[in-house]
PLY file of the C-alpha trace (Angstrom):
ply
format ascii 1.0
element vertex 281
property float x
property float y
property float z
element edge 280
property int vertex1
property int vertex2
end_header
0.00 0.00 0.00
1.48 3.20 -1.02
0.44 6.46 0.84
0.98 10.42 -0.60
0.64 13.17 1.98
0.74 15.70 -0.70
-1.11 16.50 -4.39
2.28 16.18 -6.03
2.84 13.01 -4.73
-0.53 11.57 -5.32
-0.56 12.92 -8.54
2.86 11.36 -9.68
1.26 7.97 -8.63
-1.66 8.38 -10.28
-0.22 9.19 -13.54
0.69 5.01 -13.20
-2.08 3.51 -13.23
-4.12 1.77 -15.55
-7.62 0.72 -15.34
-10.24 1.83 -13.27
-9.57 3.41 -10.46
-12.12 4.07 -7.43
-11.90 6.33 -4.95
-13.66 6.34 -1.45
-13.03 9.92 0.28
-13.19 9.92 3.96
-12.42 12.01 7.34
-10.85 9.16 8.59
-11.89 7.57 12.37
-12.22 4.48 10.11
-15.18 1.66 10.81
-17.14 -0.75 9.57
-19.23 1.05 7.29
-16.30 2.88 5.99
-14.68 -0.97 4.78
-18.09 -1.63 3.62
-16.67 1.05 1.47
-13.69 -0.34 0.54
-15.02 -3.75 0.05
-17.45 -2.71 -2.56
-14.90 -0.64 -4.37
-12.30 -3.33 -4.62
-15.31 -5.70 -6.19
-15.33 -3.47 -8.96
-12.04 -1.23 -9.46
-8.36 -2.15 -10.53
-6.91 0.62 -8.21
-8.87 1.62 -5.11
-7.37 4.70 -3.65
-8.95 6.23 0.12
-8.81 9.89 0.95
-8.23 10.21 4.99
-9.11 14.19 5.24
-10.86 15.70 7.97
-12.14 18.99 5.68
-12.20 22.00 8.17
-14.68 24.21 5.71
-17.43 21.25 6.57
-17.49 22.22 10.22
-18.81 25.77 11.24
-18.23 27.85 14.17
-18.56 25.82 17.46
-18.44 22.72 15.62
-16.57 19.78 16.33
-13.18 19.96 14.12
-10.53 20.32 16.86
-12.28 17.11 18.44
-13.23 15.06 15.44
-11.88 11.31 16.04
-8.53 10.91 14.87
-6.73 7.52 14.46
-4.08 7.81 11.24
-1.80 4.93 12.87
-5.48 2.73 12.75
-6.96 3.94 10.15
-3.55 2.60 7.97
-4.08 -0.50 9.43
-7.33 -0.87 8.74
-6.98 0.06 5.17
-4.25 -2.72 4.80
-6.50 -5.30 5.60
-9.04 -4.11 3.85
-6.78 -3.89 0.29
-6.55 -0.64 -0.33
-4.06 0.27 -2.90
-3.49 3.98 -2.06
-4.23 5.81 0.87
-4.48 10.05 -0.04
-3.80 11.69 3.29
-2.83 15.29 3.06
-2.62 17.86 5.34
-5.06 20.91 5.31
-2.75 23.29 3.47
-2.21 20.93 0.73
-6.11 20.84 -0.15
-6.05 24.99 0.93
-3.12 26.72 0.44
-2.43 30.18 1.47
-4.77 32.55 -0.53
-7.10 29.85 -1.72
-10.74 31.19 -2.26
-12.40 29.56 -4.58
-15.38 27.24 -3.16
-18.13 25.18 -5.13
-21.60 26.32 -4.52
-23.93 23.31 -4.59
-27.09 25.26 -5.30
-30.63 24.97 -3.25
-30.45 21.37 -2.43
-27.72 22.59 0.32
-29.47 25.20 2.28
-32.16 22.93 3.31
-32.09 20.79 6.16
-28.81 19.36 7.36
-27.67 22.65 4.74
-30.48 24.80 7.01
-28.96 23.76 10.45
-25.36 23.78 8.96
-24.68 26.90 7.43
-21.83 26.40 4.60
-21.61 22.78 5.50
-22.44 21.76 2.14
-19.99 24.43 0.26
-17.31 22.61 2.08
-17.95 18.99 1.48
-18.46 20.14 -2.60
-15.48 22.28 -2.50
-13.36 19.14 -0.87
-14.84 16.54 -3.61
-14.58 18.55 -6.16
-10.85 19.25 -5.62
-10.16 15.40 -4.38
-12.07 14.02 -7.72
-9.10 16.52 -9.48
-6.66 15.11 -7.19
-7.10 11.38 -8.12
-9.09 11.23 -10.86
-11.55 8.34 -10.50
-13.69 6.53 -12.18
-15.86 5.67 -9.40
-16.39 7.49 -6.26
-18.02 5.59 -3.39
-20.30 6.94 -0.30
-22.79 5.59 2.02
-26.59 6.54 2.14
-26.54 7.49 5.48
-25.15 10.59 4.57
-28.01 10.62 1.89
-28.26 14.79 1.86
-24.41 14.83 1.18
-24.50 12.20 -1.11
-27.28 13.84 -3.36
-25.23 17.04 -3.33
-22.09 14.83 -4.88
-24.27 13.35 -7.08
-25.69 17.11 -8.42
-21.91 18.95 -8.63
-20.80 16.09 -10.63
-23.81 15.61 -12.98
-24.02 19.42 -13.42
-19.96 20.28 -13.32
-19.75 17.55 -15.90
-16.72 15.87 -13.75
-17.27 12.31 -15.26
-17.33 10.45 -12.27
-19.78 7.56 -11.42
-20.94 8.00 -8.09
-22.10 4.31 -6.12
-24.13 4.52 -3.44
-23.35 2.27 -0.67
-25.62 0.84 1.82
-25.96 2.17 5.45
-23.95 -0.41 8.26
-25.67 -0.82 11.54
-24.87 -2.24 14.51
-27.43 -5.26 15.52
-29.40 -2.66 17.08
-30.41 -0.37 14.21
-27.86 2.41 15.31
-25.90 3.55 11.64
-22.43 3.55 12.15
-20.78 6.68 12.84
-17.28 8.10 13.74
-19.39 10.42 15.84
-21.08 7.49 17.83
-17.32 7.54 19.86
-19.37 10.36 21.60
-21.67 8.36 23.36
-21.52 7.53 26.63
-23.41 4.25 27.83
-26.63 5.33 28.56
-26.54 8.11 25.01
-25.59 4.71 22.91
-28.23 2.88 24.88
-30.47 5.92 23.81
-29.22 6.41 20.47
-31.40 3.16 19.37
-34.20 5.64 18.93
-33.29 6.92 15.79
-33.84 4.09 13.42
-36.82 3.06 15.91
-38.30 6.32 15.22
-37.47 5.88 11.33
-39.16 2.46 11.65
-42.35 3.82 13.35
-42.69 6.01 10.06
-42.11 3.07 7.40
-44.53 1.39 9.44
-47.48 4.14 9.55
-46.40 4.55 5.38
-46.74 0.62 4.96
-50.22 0.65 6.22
-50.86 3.22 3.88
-50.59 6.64 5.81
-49.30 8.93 2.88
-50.12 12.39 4.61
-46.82 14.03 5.21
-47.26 15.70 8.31
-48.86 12.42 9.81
-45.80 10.32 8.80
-43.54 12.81 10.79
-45.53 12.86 13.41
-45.75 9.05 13.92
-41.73 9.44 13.50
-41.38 12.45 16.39
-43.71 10.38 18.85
-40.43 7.16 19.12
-38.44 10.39 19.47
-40.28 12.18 22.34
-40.20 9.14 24.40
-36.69 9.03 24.81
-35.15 12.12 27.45
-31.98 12.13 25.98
-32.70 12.76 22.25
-32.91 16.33 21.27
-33.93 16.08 17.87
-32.97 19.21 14.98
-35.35 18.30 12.43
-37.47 15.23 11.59
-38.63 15.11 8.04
-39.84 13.71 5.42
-38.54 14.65 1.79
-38.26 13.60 -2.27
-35.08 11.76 -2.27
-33.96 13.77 -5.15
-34.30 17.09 -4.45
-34.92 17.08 -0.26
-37.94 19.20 -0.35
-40.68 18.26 2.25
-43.74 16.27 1.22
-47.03 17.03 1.70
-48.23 13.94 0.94
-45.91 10.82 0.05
-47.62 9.44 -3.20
-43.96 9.24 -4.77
-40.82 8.30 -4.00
-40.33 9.59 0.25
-37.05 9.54 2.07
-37.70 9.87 6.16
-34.51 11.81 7.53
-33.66 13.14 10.90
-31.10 14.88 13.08
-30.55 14.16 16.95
-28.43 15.29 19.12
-27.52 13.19 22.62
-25.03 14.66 24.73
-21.61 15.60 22.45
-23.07 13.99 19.42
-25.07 14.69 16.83
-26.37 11.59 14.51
-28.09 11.94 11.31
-29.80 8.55 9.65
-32.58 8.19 7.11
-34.80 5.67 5.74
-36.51 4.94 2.30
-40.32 5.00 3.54
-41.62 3.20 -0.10
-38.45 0.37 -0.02
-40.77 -2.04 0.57
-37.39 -4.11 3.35
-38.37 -1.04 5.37
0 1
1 2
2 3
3 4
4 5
5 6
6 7
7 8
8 9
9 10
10 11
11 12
12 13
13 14
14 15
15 16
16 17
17 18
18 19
19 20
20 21
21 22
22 23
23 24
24 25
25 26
26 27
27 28
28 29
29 30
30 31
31 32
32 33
33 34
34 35
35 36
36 37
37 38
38 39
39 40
40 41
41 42
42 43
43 44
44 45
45 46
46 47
47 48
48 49
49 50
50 51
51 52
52 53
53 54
54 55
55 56
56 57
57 58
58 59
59 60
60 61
61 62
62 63
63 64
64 65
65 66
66 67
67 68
68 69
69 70
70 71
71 72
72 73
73 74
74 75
75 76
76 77
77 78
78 79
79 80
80 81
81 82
82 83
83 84
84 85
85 86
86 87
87 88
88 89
89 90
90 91
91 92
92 93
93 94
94 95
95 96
96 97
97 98
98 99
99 100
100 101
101 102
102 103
103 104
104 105
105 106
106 107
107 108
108 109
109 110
110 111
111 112
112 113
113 114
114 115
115 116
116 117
117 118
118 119
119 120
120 121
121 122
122 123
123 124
124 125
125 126
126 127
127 128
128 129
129 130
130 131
131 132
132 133
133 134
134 135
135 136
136 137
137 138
138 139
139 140
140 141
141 142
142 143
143 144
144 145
145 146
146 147
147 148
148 149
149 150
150 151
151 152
152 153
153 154
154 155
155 156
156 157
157 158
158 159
159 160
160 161
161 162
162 163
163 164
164 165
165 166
166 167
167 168
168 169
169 170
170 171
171 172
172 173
173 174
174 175
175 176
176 177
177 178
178 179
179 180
180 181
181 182
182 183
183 184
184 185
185 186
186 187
187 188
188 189
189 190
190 191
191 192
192 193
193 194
194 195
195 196
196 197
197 198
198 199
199 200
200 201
201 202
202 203
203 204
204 205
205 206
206 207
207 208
208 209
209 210
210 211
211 212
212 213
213 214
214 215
215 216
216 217
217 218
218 219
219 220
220 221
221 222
222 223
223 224
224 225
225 226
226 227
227 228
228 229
229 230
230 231
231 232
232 233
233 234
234 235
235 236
236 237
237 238
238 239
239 240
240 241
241 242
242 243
243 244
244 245
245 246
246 247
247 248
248 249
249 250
250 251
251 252
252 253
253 254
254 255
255 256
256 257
257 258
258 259
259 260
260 261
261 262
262 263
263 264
264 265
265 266
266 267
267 268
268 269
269 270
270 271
271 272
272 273
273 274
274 275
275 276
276 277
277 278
278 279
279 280
């Protein structure tokens, strides 16, 4: 496994490979989902490179950046076992350098929402795509649906930027319980990840109400927020229910409905979602 800690380097290396090569961008504080990653890139890539770059124009003021899990020594590790060809690990001046001002604005789709309750959050995560998809140059580019605002915005900036690459949607990991897996669930202490169980309870309650035909989309949240109100700890930020494609909120669900929500217990703040007309629930 080779690794490049800077865009020259990474760039010399890339300009040796042949065949597809896939690319699976991450802030690192590597777990199971993120190999579920890996795994499903390596199926279907010659080269499968991994980006390990916590992006500090993702996190606003009073966010969590300083304190964001990081683990480069295990993260390595875990992308040695895991196959990975190249590991992309820069640091923050070699994505921003001194004077750099340019950022990608990813249009309506990111000022709703997780865009609504994180101002500029979105800018950021296009911004640090777009520039890693320059970086690497993929084929593929791999993320999980938990993330299913973010990965929406990817797949907009590179339909509309015209950056030819195929973006693969990967399924959400949980633990046995139904929590999504999360760098952020190192947060939790043992009665917040005893807690945290609510959030794909609550998502349940509203595939439920849509499977026995509740399409009203105020009802559907509602039957979502009452799981959520019976837990102390969970202080949600918004429970909705949206099209998949663009994120607006549904009146009623007669078409495609994605059920999203943000919670925050203690430190942490969890975001998961759920397809409402998958008929798996």
């Amino acid at each position: 496994m080779q690794v490049a800690e800077t865009v020259a380097a990474m760039r010399e290396i890339r300009g040796g490979l042949a065949g597809n090569v896939g690319l699976v961008p991450t802030m690192g504080a590597l777990h199971a989902g993120h190999e579920e990653l890996f795994c499903v890139a390596r199926e279907s890539c010659d080269t499968v490179v991994v980006s390990i770059f916590v992006n500090p124009r993702q996190f606003g003021p009073g966010e969590d950046y300083e304190a964001y899990p990081r683990d480069t020594a295990g993260d390595l590790e875990i992308c040695r076992r895991r196959g990975v060809d190249i590991v992309f690990a820069p640091a923050a001046a070699e994505i921003y350098p001194p004077g750099d001002a340019t950022t990608v604005d990813p249009g309506p789709i990111g000022t709703i929402l997780e865009g609504a309750h994180r101002p500029g959050h979105f800018a950021g995560v296009a911004t640090v795509v777009t520039k890693l998809f320059h970086i690497v140059g993929p084929h593929r580019a791999y993320f999980g649906r938990k993330d299913a605002q973010q990965l929406r915005v990817i797949e907009r900036i590179s339909e509309d930027l015209r950056l030819d690459v195929a973006i693969v949607p990967v399924a959400t990991v949980r633990e046995a319980d139904g929590l999504a897996l999360s760098s952020r669930n190192a947060y939790l202490d043992p009665a917040e990840r005893r807690a945290a169980t609510v959030l794909f309870r609550a998502l349940q309650r509203g595939w439920r109400s849509y499977a026995g035909g509740e399409r009203d989309g105020d009802r559907l949240r509602q039957a979502i927020r009452s799981v959520l109100d019976g837990e102390p700890l969970a202080d949600p930020d918004y429970v909705e229910v949206v099209d998949p494609t663009t994120f607006e909120p549904l009146e009623r669900a007669t078409g495609p409905a994605l059920a999203c929500l943000a919670v925050r217990l203690g430190r942490a703040r969890l975001i998961d979602n759920l397809r409402l007309d998958d008929e798996a629930g």
